[in-house]
C-alpha positions in Angstrom: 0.0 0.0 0.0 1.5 3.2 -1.1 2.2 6.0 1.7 1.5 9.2 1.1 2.4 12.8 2.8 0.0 15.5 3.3 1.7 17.0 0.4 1.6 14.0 -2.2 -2.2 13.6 -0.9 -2.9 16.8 -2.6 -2.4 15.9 -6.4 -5.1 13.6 -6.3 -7.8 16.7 -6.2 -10.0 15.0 -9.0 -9.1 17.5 -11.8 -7.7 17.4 -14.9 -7.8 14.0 -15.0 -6.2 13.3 -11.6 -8.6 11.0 -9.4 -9.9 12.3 -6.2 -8.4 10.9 -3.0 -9.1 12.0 0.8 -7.8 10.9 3.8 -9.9 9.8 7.1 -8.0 8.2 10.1 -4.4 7.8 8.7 -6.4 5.7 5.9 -6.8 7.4 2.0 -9.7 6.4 0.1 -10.1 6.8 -3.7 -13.9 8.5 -3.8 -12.7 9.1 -7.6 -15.8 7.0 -8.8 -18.4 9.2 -6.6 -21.0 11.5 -8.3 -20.8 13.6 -4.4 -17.2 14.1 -5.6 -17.3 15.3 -9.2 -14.8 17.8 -10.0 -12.7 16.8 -6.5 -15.4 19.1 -4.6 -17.9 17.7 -2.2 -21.2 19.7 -1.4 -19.2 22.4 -1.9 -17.5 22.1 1.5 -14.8 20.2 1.1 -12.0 19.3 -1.5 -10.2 16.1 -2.3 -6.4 16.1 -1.4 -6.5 16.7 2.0 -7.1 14.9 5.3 -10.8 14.8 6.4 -10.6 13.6 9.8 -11.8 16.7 11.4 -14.2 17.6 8.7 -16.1 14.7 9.1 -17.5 15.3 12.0 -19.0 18.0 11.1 -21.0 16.1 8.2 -24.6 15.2 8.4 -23.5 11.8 7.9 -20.6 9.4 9.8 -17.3 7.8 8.2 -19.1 4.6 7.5 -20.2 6.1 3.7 -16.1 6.1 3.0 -16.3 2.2 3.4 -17.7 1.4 -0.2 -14.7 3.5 -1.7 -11.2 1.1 -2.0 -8.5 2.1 0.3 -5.6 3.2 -1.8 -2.5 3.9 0.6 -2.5 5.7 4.3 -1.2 9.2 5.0 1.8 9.8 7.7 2.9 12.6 8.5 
């Protein structure tokens, strides 16, 4: 599994042909294949590339949705 840094995380914003990954808990998840995610934005809230531990929280839903999308790596920092 690949490893990414918070850095390498944010080329995979979903545009120009980039996929869209986020990070939740250390893991990163490819949501490249999600119509929620098109364009690497997400209710116009959040962005793909970056860790959304925190963020999630905040959502009207819980982590459990990122468990249909394939885990691609995990981010250190």
């Amino acid at each position: 599994m690949k490893t990414f840094t918070r850095e390498e995380l944010k080329k995979y914003h979903g545009l120009g042909g980039n996929p869209a990954y986020v990070a939740y808990k250390g893991r990163v998840y490819d949501v490249s294949a999600s119509a929620v995610w098109e364009m690497g934005s997400h209710m116009a809230k959040h962005l793909a590339g970056y860790d959304l531990t925190e963020a999630i929280n905040e959502a009207p839903h819980d982590a459990s949705r990122l468990d249909k999308f394939p885990v691609v790596g995990e981010l250190k920092d």
